[in-house]
C-alpha positions in Angstrom: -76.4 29.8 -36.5 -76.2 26.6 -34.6 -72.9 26.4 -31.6 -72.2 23.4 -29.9 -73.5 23.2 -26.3 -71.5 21.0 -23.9 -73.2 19.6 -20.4 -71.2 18.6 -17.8 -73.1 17.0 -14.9 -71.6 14.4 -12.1 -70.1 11.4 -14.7 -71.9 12.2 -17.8 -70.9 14.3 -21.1 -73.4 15.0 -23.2 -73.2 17.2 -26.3 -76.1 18.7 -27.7 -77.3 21.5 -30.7 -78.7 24.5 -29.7 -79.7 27.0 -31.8 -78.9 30.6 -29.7 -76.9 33.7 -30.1 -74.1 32.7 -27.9 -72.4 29.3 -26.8 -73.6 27.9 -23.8 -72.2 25.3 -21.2 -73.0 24.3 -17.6 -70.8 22.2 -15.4 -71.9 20.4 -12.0 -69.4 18.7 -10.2 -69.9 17.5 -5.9 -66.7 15.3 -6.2 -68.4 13.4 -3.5 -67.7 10.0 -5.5 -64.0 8.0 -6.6 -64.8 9.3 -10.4 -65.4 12.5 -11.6 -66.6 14.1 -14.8 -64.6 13.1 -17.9 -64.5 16.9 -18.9 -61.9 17.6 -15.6 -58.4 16.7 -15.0 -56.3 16.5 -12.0 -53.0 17.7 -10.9 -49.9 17.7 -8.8 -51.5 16.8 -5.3 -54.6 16.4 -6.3 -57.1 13.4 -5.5 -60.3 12.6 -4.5 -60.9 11.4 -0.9 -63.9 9.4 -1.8 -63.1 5.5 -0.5 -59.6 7.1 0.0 -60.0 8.5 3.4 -64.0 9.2 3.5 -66.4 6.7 3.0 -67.7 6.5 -0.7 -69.8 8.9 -2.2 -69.2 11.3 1.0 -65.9 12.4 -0.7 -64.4 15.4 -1.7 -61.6 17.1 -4.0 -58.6 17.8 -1.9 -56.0 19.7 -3.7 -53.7 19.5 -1.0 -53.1 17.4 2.3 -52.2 19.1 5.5 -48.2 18.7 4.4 -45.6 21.2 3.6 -44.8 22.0 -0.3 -47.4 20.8 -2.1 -49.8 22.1 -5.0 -52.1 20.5 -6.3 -55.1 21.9 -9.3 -58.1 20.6 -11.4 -58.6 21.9 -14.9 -62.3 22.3 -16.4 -61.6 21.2 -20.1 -64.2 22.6 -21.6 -63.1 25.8 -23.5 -65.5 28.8 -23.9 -65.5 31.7 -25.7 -64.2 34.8 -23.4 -67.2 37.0 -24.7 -69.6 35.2 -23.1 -68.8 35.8 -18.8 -69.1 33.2 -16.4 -70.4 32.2 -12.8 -68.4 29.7 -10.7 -70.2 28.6 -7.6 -68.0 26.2 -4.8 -67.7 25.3 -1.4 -64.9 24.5 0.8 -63.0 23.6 3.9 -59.6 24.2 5.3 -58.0 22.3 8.2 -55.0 21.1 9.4 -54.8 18.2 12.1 -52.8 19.1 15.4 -49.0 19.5 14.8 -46.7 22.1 14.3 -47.2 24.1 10.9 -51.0 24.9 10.4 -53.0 27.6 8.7 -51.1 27.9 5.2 -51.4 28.8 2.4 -54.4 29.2 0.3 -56.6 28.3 -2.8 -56.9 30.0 -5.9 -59.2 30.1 -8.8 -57.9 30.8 -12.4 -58.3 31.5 -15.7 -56.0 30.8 -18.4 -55.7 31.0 -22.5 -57.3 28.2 -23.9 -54.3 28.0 -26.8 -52.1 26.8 -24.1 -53.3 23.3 -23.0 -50.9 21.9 -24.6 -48.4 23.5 -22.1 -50.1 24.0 -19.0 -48.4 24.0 -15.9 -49.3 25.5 -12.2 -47.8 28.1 -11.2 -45.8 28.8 -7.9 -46.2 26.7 -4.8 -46.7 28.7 -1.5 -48.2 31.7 -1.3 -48.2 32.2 -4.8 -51.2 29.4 -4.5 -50.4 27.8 -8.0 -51.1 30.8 -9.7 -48.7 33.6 -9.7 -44.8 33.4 -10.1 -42.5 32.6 -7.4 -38.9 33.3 -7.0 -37.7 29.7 -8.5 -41.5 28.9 -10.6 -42.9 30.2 -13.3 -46.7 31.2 -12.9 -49.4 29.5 -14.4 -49.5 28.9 -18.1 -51.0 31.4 -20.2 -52.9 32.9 -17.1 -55.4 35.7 -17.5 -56.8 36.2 -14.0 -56.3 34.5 -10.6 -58.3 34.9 -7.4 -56.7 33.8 -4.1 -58.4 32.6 -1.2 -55.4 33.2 0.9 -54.9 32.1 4.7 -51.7 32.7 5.3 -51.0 36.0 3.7 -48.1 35.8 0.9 -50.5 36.1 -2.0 -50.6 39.8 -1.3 -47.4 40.4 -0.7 -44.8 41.5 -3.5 -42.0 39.2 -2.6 -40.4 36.1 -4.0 -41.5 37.2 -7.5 -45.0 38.4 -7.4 -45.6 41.8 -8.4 -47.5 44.3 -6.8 -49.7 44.3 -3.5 -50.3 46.0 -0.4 -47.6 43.5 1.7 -48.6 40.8 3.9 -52.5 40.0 4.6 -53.6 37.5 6.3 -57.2 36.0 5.7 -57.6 37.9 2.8 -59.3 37.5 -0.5 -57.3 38.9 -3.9 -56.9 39.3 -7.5 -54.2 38.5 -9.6 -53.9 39.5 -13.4 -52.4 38.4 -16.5 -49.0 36.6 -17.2 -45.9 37.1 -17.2 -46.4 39.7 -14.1 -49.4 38.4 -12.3 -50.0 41.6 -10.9 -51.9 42.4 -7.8 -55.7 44.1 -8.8 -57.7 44.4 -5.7 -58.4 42.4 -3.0 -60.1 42.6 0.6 -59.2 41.3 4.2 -61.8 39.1 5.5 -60.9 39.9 9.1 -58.0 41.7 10.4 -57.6 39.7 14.0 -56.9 35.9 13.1 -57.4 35.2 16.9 -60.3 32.9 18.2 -60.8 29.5 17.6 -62.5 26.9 15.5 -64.3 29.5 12.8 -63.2 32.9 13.8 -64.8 34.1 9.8 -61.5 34.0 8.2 -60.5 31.9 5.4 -59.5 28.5 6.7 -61.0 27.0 10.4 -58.3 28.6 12.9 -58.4 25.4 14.9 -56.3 21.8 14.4 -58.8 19.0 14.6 -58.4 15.4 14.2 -61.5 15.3 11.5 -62.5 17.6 9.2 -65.2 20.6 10.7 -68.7 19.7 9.9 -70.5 22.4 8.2 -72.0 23.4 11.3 -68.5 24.5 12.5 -66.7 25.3 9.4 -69.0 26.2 5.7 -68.0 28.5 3.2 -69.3 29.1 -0.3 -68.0 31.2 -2.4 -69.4 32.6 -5.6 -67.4 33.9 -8.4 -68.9 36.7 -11.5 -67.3 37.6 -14.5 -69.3 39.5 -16.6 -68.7 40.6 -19.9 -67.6 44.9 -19.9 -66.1 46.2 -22.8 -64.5 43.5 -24.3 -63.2 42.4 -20.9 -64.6 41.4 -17.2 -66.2 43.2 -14.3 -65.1 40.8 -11.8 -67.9 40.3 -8.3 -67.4 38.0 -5.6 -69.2 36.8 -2.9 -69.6 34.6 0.0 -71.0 32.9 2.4 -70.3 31.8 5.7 -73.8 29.6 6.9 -75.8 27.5 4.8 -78.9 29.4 5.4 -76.8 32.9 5.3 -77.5 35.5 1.5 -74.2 35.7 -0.1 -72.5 39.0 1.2 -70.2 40.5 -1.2 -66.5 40.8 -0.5 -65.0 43.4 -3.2 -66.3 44.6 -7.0 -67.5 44.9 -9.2 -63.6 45.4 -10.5 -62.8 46.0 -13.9 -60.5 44.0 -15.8 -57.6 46.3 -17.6 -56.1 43.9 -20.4 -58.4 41.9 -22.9 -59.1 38.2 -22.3 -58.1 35.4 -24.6 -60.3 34.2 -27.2 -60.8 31.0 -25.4 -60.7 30.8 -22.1 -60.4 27.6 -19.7 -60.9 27.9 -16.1 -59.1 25.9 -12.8 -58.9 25.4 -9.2 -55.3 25.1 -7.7 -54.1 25.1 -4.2 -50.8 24.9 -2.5 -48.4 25.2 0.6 -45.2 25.8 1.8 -43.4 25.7 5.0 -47.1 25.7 6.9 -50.0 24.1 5.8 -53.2 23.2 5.3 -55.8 20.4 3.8 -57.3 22.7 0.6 -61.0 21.2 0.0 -63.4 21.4 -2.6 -66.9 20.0 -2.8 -70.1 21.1 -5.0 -68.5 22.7 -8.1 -71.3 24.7 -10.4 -70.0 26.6 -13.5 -72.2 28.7 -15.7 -73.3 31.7 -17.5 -73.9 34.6 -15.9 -77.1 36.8 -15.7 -79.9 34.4 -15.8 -81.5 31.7 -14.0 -80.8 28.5 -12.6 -81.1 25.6 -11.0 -78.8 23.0 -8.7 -80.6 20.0 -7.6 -78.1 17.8 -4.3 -79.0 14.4 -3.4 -77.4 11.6 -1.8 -75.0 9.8 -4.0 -75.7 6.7 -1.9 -78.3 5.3 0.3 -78.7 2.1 2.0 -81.1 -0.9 1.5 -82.4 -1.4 5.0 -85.8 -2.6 4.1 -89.2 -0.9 4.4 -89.2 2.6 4.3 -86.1 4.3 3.1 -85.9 8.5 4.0 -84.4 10.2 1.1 -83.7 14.3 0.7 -83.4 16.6 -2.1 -82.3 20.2 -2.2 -83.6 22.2 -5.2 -82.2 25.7 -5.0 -83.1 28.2 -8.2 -81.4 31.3 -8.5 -82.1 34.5 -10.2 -78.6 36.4 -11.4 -80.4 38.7 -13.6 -80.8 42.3 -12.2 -84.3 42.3 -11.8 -87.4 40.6 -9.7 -88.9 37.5 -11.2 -92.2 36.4 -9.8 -92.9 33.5 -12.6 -89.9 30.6 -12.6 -92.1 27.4 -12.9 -90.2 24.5 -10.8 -91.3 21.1 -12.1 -89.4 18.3 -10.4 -89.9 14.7 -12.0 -90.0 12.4 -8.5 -88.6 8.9 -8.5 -90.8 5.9 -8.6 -92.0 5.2 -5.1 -91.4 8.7 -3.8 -93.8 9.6 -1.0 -93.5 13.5 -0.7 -96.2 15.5 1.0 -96.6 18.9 0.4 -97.5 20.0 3.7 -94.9 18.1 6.1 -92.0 17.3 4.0 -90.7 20.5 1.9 -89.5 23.5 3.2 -88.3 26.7 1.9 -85.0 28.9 2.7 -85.1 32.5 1.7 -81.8 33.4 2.8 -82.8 36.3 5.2 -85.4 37.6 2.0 -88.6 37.6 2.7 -89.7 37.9 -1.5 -88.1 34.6 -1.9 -91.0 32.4 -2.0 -91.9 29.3 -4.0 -96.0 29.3 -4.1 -98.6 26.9 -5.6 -96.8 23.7 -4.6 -98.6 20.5 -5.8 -97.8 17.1 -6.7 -99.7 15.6 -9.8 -98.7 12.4 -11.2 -95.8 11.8 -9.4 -94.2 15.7 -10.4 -93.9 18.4 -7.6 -94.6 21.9 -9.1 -94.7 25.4 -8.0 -94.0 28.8 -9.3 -90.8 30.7 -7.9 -90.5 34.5 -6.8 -86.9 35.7 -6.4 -84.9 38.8 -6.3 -82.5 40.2 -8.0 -79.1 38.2 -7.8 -80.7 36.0 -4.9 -82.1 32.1 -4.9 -84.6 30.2 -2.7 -84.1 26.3 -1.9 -86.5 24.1 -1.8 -86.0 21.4 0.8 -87.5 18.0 -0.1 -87.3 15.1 2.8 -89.3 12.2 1.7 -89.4 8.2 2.2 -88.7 5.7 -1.0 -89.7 2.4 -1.1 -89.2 -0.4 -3.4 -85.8 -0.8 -3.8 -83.1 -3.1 -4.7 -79.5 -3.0 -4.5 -78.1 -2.0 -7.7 -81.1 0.2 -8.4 -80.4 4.1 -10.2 -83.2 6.4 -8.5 -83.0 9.6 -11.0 -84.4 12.7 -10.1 -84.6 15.6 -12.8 -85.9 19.3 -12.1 -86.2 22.4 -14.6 -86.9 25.7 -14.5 -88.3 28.3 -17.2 -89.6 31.9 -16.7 -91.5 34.1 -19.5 -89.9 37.0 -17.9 -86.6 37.5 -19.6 -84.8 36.2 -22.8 -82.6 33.4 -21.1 -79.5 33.6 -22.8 -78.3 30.0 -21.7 -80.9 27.5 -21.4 -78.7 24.4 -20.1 -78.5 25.9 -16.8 -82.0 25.1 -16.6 -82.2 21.5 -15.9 -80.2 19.5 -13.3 -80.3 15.7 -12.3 -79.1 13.6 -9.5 -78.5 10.0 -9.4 -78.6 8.1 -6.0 -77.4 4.2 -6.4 -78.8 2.0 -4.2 -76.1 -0.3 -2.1 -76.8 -3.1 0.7 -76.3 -2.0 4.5 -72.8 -1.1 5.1 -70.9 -4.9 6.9 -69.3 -3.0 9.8 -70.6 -0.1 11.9 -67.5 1.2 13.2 -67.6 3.3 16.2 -63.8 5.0 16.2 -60.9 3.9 14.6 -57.2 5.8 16.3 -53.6 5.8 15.2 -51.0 6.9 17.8 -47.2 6.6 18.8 -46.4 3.7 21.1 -42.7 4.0 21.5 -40.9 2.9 18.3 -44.7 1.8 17.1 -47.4 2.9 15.9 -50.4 1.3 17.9 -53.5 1.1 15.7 -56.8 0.8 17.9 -60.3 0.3 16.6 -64.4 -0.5 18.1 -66.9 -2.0 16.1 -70.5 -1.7 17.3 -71.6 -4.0 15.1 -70.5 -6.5 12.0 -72.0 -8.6 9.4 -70.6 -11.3 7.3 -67.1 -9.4 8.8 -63.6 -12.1 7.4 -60.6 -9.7 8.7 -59.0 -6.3 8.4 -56.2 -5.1 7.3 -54.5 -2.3 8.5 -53.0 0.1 4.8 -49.9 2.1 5.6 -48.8 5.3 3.5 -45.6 8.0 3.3 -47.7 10.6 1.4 -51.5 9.5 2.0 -52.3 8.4 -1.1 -50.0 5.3 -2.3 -51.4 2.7 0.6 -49.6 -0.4 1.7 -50.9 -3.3 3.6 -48.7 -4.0 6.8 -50.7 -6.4 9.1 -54.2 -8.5 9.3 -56.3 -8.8 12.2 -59.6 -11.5 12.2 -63.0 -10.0 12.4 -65.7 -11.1 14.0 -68.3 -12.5 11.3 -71.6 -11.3 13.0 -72.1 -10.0 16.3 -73.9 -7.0 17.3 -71.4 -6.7 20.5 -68.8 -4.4 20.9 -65.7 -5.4 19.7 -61.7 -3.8 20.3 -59.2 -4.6 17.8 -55.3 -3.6 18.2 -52.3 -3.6 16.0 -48.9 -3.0 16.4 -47.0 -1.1 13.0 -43.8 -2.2 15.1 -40.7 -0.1 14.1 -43.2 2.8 12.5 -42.1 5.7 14.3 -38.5 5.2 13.2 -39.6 5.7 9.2 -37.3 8.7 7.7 -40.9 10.7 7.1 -42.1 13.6 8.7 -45.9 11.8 9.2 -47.4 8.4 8.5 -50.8 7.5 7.1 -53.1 4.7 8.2 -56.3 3.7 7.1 -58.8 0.6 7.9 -60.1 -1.9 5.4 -62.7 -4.3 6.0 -63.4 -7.5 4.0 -66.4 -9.5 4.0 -66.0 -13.5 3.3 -67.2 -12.8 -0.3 -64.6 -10.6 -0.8 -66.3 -7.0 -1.1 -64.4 -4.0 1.0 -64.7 -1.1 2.6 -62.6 1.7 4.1 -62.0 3.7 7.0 -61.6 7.5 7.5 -57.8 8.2 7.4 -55.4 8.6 10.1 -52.3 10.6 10.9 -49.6 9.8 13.2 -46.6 12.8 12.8 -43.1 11.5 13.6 -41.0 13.5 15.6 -37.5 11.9 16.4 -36.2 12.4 19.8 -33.8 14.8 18.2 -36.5 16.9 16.5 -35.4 16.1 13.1 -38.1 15.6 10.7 -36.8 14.8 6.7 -39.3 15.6 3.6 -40.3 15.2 1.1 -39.7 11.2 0.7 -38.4 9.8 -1.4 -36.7 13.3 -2.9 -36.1 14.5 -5.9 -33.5 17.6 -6.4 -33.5 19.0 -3.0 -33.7 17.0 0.8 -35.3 19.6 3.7 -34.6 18.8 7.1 -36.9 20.4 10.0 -34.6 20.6 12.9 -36.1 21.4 16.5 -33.2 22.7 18.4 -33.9 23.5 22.6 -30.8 26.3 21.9 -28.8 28.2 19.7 -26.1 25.7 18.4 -23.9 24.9 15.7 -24.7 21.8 13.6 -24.0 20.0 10.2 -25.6 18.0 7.7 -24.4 15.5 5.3 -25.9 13.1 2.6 -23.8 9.8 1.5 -24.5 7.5 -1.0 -25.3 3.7 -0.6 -21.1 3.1 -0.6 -20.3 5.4 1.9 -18.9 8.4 -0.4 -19.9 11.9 0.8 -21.3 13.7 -1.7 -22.7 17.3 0.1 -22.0 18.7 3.6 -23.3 21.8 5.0 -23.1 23.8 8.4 -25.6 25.1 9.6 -26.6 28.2 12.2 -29.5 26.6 14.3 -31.7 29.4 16.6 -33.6 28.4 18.9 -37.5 26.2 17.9 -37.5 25.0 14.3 -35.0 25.7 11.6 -36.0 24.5 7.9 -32.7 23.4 6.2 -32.4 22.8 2.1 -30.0 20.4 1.4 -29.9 20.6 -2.8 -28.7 17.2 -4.1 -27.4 16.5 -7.9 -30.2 16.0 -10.4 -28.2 13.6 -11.5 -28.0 11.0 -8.4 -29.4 8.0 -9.1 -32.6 6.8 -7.5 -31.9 4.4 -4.3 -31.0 4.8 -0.5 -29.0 7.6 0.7 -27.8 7.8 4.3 -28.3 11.5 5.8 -25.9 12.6 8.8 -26.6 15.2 11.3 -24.1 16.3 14.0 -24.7 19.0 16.8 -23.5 19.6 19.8 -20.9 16.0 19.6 -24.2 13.8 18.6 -24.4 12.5 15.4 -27.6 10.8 13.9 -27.9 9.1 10.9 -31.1 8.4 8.2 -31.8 6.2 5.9 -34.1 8.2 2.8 -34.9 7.4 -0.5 -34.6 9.1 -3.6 
């Protein structure tokens, strides 16, 4: 019989007919770009940092910023059939920038029934990681199975309504099963000393930085197998810590206990709490299990500099059948004006396995081939680094690569075939060499170098509460073009003094046609002189105060409306460092200014905050 077959790779959708004994689908997302795949929803906190933060097409998915209580998810649309197992494949980074509150909580990946789109919801925030229950949220929406990648160490621990778990485990990896109880399965502790810093081989980098890690001080990949046992799932993962590293294997195979859904859907949430952490995601593969593949990664983007432009591809083929393969033919169409040799321009990565070899290569009419020997559950990758010429700005260079073997029955052919589309864009205007945000009294002082700028009009400087709705608050005059260095200043006067626990800056430069680019985004935290920090802003049911107090004291917090009525007061017991305080306001308050008034020790200091 024929089953519809649905492709997911970067933008596109395509639907084909296959004719096969089971249904098939393969989803490749990077989320390096400002779009992603129609076939994928976001949630909650959810957005993608490309042109939002990082420069376009060198984006990624973060679930959540390095702020307390969020959660944010992204939902693969596609449904499949539960019978048929699946591979998930992802990278990722977690960092927090320096300030108080670090290193929480997690990210979790999840399954859910199918039949319940209609009402899907996250679950918990917290160390619950949008999956499991919590003591005042439900757990996800019809969820089968959730896997926590869990920093801070809740996820484990049966407390504020998750059930089951050996307690508290810090840098640990875990399982999760079916709703309502989202009981604990199995899980494994990555490392039991969190000390050390930068990558100490837990789950999230155990330093705050003012950027995000490169790969070369912070990668993990982590690969995800649910194959088909009995009806239900023997669940495998794995990971790896260096690019070049095999994927080691962290606990299974586990067997699932209660039957899947019919249909299944799958997700990626993340979430924190009272500590916190940016939760990224970047390279997203989804697949069948127990056959081959292939991933091809290319630039999204590269420059029109004239003359000879490098450009790298990275073909990696994998074999997740059980045994040795020594005949996967690699054919890779090469763009137009691709100068490749096969000598000096392609290496090969085993991954520490010696019988993962790609031999023959040759290039024939503009298509590299080569026939593939890998080993059980293992991949090679193909390194490609070649110059293009020939190009103009506008221009979509396509690169396609497939795979086929005589060697097994491939189950699911659409894994086979991968292409990546690079779009050719003119030199970027400005070559910026650093770009800072940092108190200046009541200010903010906004500082930026340019090494270089080309048909440069002005700047403007893009304020934000939450880092993702931007505002413009000043303008400063470029340069035009000049290949001096340059400093540029602005003043955010009065910043500091904004009823938000941090504020969010980011740099956008305008050429005299009009075309724009941004800046990386910045972070300035705002901690009053009294060490009262309000969140979230504006607020919705309930107001939280973060009160640094030098002492045990006494205190008291009170919210008024715009005329001056009280409407809650509560005392508070401060100890000593910080003291989170939930002030729960009426649903029912209408949305406007609020003053908030907080008295210790005979000072009172008052706050203007949104609802």
């Amino acid at each position: 019989m024929k089953l519809l077959s649905y492709i997911i790779t970067g933008a596109a959708l395509c639907f084909s007919l296959v004719q096969t004994a089971q249904a098939q689908f393969s989803i490749n997302e990077t989320f390096r770009n400002s779009t992603i795949s129609s076939g994928i929803t976001l949630g909650g906190n959810a957005y993608l940092t490309s042109g939002a933060g990082d420069p376009q097409g060198q984006g990624w998915l973060r679930l959540t910023g390095d702020s307390n209580y969020q959660a944010g998810y992204a939902v693969i649309q596609q449904a499949f059939p539960s019978a048929m197992g699946v591979l998930v494949d992802f990278e990722y980074v977690t960092w927090s920038r320096p300030g108080a509150g670090n290193g929480a909580d997690g990210i979790s990946l999840f399954l859910f029934d199918a039949a319940q789109s209609e009402s899907f919801h996250a679950g918990g925030y917290g160390g619950s990681l949008g999956y499991s229950k919590r003591t005042e949220a439900a757990g996800l929406s019809g969820g089968y199975l959730g896997l926590g990648l869990d920093e801070f160490g809740n996820y484990s621990n049966p407390t504020e309504g998750r059930v089951g778990g050996p307690g508290f485990t810090k840098n640990a990896v875990a399982l999760r099963g079916p709703a309502p109880d989202y009981a604990y399965l199995s899980g494994n502790q990555v490392i039991s000393d969190d000390s050390g810093n930068g990558d100490n081989g837990g789950i999230d980098y155990n330093t705050t930085t003012a950027t995000r890690p490169t790969a070369s001080q912070f990668y993990r990949r982590v690969q995800i197998s649910l194959e088909p046992y009995n009806g239900t799932y023997r669940v495998t993962v794995k990971w790896k810590k260096h690019a070049s590293d095999p994927f080691t294997t962290l606990f299974g195979p586990v067997t699932m206990t209660s039957l899947p859904p019919a249909m299944l859907k799958l997700g990626l949430a993340s979430s924190t709490g009272a500590q916190h952490n940016f939760h990224e995601i970047r390279n997203l593969i989804i697949t069948t299990p127990g056959n081959i593949s292939v991933d091809k990664q290319g630039p999204e983007y590269i420059d029109l500099n004239g003359g000879r432009n490098n450009l790298s591809y990275d073909i990696t083929v994998s074999n997740g059948s059980t045994v040795a393969l020594n005949d996967i033919q690699v054919r890779d169409l090469l763009p137009a004006g691709y100068a490749l040799s096969v000598d000096t321009g392609i290496s090969i990565e085993n991954y520490g396995n010696p019988a993962n070899t790609v031999n023959n290569l040759n290039i024939s009419n503009g298509v590299l081939s080569g026939t593939a020997s890998i080993a059980a559950n293992s991949e090679v990758t193909l390194h490609l680094r070649g110059v293009i010429n020939g190009l103009t700005v506008g221009q979509s260079i396509r690169n396609t690569v497939r795979i086929s073997s005589a060697s097994i029955q491939d189950q699911d052919t659409t894994n086979n075939v991968d292409t990546v589309y690079t779009l050719v864009q003119a030199p970027l205007p400005v070559t910026l060499s650093s770009f800072t945000a940092s108190p200046a009294g009541s200010d903010v002082l906004l500082s930026w170098v340019t090494a270089m700028e080309i048909n440069n009009d002005h700047f403007e400087i893009e304020r934000s509460a939450d880092g993702k709705q931007f505002q413009t608050v000043g303008h400063v005059k470029g340069s035009g073009d000049t290949k001096e260095l340059h400093h540029y200043e602005l003043r955010d006067a009065g910043a500091m003094e904004q009823p938000v626990s941090a504020l969010y800056y980011r740099l956008k430069q305008v050429d005299r046609d009009g075309r724009s680019e941004y800046s990386v985004v910045r972070q300035v935290s705002l901690q009053h002189e009294e060490g009262v920090v309000l969140y979230p802003v504006p607020f919705n049911e309930v107001l939280n105060l973060r009160v640094r107090s030098a002492a045990a004291a006494e205190a008291s917090v009170a919210i008024y409306s715009i005329d001056g009525r009280q409407l809650v007061r509560q005392a508070v017991t401060l100890q000593k460092g910080y003291n989170e305080i939930a002030l729960k306001s009426g649903a029912a308050w209408p949305a406007g200014m609020y003053t908030v008034e907080y008295t210790t020790q005979g000072q009172v200091y008052r706050y203007k905050v949104a609802k």
